[in-house]
C-alpha positions as CSV (number, residue, x, y, z in Angstrom):
1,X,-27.6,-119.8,-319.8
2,X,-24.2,-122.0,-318.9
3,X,-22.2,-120.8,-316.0
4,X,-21.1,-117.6,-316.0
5,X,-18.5,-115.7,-313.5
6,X,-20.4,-112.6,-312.6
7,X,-17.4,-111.6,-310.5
8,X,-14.1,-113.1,-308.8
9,X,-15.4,-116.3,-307.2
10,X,-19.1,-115.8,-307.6
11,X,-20.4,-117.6,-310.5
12,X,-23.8,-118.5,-311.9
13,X,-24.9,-121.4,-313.0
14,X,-28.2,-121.3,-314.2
15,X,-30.6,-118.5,-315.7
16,X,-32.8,-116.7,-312.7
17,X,-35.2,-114.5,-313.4
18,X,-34.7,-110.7,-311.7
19,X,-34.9,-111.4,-308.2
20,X,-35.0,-109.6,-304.8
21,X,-34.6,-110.3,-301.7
22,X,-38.1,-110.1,-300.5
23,X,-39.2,-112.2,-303.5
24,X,-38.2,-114.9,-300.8
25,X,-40.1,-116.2,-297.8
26,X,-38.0,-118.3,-296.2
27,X,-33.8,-118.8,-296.0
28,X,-32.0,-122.4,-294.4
29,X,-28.5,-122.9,-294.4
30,X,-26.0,-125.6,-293.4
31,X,-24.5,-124.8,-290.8
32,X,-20.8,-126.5,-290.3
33,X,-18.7,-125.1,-293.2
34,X,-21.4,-123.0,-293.9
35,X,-22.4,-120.6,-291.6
36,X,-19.3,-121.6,-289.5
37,X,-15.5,-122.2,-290.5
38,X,-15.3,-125.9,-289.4
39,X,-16.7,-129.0,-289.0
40,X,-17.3,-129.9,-285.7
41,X,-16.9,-133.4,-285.5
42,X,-13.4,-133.6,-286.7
43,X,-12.6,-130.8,-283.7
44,X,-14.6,-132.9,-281.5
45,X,-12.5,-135.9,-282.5
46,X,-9.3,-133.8,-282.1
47,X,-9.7,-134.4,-278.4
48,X,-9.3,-138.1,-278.3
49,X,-6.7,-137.9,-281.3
50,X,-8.8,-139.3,-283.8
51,X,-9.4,-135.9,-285.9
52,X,-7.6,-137.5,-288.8
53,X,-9.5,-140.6,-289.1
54,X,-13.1,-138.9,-288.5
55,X,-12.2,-136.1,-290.8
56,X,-11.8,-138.5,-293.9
57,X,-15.2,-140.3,-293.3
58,X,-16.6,-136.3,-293.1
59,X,-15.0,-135.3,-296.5
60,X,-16.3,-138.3,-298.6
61,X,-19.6,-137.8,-297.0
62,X,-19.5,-134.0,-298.1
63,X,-18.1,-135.0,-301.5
64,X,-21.5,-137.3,-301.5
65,X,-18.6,-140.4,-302.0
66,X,-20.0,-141.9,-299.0
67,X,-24.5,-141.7,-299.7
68,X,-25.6,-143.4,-296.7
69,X,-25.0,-139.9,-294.2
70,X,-26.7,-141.9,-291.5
71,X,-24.1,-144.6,-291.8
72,X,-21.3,-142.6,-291.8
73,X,-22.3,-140.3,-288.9
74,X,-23.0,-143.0,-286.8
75,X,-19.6,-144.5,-288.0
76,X,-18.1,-141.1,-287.0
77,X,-19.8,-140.6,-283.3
78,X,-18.6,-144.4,-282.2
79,X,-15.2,-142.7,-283.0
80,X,-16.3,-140.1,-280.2
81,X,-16.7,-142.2,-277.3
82,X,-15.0,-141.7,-274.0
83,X,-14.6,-138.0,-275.1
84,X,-15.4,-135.2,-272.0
85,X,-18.5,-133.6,-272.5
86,X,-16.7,-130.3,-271.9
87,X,-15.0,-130.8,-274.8
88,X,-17.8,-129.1,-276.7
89,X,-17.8,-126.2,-275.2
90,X,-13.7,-125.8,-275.9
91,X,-14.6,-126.5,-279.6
92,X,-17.6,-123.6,-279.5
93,X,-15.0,-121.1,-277.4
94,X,-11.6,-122.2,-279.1
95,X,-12.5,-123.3,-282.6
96,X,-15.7,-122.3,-283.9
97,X,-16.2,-119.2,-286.0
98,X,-19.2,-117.8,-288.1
99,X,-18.2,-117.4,-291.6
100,X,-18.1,-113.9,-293.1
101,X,-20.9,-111.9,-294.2
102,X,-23.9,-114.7,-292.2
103,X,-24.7,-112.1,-289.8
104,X,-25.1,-109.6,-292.4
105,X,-27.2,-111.6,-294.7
106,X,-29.4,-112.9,-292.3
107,X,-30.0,-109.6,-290.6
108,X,-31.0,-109.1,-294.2
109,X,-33.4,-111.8,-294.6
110,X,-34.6,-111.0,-291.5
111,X,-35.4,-107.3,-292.4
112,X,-37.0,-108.2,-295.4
113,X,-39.6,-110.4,-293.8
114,X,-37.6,-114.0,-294.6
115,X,-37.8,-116.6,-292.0
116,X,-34.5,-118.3,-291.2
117,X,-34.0,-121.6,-291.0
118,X,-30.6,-123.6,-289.7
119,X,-30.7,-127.3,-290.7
120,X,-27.4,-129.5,-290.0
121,X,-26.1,-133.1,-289.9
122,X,-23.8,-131.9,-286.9
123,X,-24.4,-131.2,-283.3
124,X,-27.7,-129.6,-281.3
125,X,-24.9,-128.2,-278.9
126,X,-23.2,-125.8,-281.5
127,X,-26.4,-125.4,-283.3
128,X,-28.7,-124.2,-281.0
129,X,-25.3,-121.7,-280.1
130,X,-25.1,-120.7,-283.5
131,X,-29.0,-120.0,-284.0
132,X,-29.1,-118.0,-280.8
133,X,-25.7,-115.7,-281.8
134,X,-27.1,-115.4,-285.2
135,X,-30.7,-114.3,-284.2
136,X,-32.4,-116.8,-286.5
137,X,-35.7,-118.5,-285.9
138,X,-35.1,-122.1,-285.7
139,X,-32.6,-124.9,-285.8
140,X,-32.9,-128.3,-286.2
141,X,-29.9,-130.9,-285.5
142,X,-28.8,-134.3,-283.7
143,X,-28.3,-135.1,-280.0
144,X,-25.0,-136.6,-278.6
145,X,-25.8,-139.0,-276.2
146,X,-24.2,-138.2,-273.1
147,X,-24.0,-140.7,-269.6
148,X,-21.9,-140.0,-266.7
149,X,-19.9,-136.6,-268.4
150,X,-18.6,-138.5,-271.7
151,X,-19.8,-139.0,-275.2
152,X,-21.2,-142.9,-275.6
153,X,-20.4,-142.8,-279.2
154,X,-24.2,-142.7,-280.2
155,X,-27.0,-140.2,-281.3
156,X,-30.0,-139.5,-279.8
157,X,-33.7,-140.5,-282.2
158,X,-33.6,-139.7,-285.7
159,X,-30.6,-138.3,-287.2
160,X,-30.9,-135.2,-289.7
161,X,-29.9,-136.2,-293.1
162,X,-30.3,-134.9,-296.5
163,X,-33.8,-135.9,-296.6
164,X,-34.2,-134.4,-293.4
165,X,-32.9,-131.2,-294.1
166,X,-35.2,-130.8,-297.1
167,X,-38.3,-131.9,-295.1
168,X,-37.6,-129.4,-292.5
169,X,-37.6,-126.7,-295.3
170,X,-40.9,-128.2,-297.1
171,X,-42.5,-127.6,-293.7
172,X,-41.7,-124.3,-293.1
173,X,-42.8,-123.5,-296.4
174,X,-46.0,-124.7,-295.3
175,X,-46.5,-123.2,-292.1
176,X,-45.9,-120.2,-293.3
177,X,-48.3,-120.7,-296.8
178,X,-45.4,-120.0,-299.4
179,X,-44.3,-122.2,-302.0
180,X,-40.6,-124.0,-301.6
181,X,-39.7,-122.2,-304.7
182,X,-39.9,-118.8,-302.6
183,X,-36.8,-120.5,-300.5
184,X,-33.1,-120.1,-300.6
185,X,-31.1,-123.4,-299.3
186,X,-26.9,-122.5,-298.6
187,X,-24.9,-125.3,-298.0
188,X,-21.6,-127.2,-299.0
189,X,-21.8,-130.4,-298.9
190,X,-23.7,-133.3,-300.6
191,X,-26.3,-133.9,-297.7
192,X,-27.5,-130.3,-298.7
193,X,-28.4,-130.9,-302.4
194,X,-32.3,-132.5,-301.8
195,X,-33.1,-129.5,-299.5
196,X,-31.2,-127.4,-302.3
197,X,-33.1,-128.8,-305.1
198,X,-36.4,-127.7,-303.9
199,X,-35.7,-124.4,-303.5
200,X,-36.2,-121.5,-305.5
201,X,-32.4,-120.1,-305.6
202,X,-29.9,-122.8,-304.2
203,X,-26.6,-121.3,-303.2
204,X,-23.2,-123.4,-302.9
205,X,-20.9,-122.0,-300.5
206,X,-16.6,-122.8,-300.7
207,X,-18.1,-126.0,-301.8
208,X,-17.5,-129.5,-302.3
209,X,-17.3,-130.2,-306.7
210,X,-20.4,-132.1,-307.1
211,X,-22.4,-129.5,-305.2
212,X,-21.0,-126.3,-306.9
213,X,-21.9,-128.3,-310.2
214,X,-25.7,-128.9,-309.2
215,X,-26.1,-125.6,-307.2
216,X,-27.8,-122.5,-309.1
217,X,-24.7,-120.0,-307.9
218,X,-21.6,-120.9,-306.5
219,X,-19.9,-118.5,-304.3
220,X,-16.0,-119.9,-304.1
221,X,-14.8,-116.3,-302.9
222,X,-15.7,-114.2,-300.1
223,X,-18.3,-114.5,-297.6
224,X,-21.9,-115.8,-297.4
225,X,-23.3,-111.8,-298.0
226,X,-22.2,-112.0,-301.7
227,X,-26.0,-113.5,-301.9
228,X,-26.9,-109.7,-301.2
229,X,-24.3,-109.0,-304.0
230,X,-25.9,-111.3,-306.6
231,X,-29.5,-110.4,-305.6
232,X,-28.7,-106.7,-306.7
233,X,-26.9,-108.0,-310.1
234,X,-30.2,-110.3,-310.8
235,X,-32.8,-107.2,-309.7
């Protein structure tokens, strides 16, 4: 079946079989741009005027123009050093807001017996905030370093990547004994597509091109609990 606009902004792009909600074990999502309206970096960067610079690195990354994410997060955080530690928690009070329709869909998932998963190339200080206001069940993300109050411009052990991110979905799939193609994966940008292409129904959300193209459904309208919409047009 080629792509198909099932409504204003939410389009299919492959054939699924009828589907429910509790067809599915297990949900992850992105979190910055995706369960959130920004990327936190580039607000991060705001404080120390460098928002503009750190923000192009992030877009080319997202558009998968840059396909070393390591490399370019690591590029990005040296642009963070000498930034006050508090200026996180402005970013999380001021800046940061969840997206439309998350708390509804994962109150969803949750209700239908779906564990919820929040994997992201950004910040364990916004998501381990975000996994708490949301309710969901885990979050996995990297660690600013932090000496004497200020950001040294580095990241703590392994950095969550693409690879990463799909890892962290294959072993939730096995603790819990269900297959990855029981899974959704949400995301935006190109570090989401591995995790994305293991799963059983891989959702693009306001996306970059390349990932609305590989993505199963593309939602470029509305919020994230259109997924509830398309689940009851595909039942």
């Amino acid at each position: 079946m080629s792509a198909q606009e099932f409504a204003p902004g939410l389009v299919i792009q492959h054939f699924t079989p009828p589907l429910r909600l509790s067809d599915f074990k297990a949900i992850a999502f992105d979190m910055d741009s995706t369960l959130i309206s920004i990327e936190c970096i580039d607000e991060i960067a705001d404080a120390v005027g460098k928002k503009a610079e750190v923000a192009a690195i992030t877009e080319a990354a997202m558009r998968g123009e840059i396909t070393d994410f390591k490399d370019s997060l690591r590029r990005r955080v040296a642009l963070l050093k000498g930034v006050p530690a508090e200026s996180l928690q402005e970013v999380y009070d001021q800046r940061l807001k969840i997206n439309p329709g998350a708390p509804e869909l994962i109150n969803a998932a949750k209700a239908a017996g779906l564990q919820t998963l929040l994997v992201s190339g950004g910040f364990t200080f916004f998501a381990d905030r975000v996994r708490e206001r949301l309710g969901m069940h885990e979050a996995h993300s990297n660690t600013l370093e932090i000496e004497g109050g200020l950001l040294t411009g580095r990241v703590l052990g392994d950095i969550v990547d693409g690879e990463a991110k799909k890892q962290h979905l294959l072993r939730l799939c096995e603790r819990i004994g269900c297959d990855p193609k029981a899974s959704i994966a949400v995301g935006d940008g190109a570090n989401d597509l591995l995790m994305m292409g293991v799963a059983g129904l891989s959702v693009a959300y306001h996306a970059k091109p390349k990932v609305r193209e590989q993505a199963m459904v593309a939602i470029n309208e509305g919020g994230l609990d259109r997924v509830l919409a398309l689940l009851a047009l595909l039942a």
